[in-house]
C-alpha positions as CSV (number, residue, x, y, z in Angstrom):
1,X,39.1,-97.4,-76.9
2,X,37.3,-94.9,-74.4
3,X,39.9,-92.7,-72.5
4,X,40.2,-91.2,-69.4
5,X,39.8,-87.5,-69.2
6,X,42.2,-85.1,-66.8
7,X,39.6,-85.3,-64.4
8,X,39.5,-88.9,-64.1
9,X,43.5,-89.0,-63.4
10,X,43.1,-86.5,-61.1
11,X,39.6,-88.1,-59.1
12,X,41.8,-91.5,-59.7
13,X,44.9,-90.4,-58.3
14,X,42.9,-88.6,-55.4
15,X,41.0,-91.8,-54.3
16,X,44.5,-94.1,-54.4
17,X,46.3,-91.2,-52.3
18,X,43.2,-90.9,-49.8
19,X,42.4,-94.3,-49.8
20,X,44.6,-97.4,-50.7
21,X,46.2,-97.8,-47.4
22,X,42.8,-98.7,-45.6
23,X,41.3,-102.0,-44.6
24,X,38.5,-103.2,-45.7
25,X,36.8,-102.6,-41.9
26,X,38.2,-98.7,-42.3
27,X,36.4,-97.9,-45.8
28,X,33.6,-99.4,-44.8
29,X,33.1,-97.1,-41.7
30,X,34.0,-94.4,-43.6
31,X,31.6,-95.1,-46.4
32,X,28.8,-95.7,-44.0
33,X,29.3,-92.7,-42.1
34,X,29.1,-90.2,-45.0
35,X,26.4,-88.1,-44.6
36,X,25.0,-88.9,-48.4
37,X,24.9,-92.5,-47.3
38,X,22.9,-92.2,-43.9
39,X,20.4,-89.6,-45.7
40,X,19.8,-92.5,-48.0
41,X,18.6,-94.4,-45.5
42,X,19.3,-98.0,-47.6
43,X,18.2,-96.7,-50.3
44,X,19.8,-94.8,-53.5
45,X,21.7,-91.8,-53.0
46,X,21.1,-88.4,-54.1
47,X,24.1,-86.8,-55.9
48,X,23.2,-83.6,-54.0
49,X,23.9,-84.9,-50.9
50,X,27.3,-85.2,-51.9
51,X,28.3,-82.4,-52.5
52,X,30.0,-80.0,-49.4
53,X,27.1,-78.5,-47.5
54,X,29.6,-75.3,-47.2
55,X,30.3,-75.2,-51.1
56,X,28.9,-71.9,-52.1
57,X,28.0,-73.7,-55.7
58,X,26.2,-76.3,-54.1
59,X,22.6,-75.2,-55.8
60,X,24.2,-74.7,-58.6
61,X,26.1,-77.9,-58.8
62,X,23.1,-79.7,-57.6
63,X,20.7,-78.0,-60.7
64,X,23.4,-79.1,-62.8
65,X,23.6,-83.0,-62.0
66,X,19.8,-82.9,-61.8
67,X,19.7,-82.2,-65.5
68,X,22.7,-84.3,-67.0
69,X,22.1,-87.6,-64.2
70,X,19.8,-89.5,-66.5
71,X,22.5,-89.2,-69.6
72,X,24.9,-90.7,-66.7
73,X,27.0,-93.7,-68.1
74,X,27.9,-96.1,-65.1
């Protein structure tokens, strides 16, 4: 059995705190607002347009996920 890293209970416990009061109409204006999702423009996102524009890793960070994104496990 596969478990869940720090990280995960950390991004896990971050989402429910952020997110599990909202309605279903609230997410979904929030979801559709995000920058990454507009850019996409209906089509797939790019993981570098989710990361913080003012995140002074963001090449970095984006070089990064470009390399390890097709190993992804979804």
């Amino acid at each position: 059995m596969r478990r869940l890293s720090n990280s995960d209970v950390e991004s896990l416990r971050y989402a429910l705190d952020t997110h599990a009061d909202k309605t279903f109409d609230e997410l979904f204006i929030e979801s559709h607002n995000d920058p990454a999702y507009i850019a996409a423009n209906g089509g797939a996102m790019r993981y570098e347009d989710l990361l913080a524009l003012d995140d002074p890793q963001r090449q970095e960070k984006a070089r990064y996920l470009g390399e390890v994104a097709s190993s992804a496990v979804l």
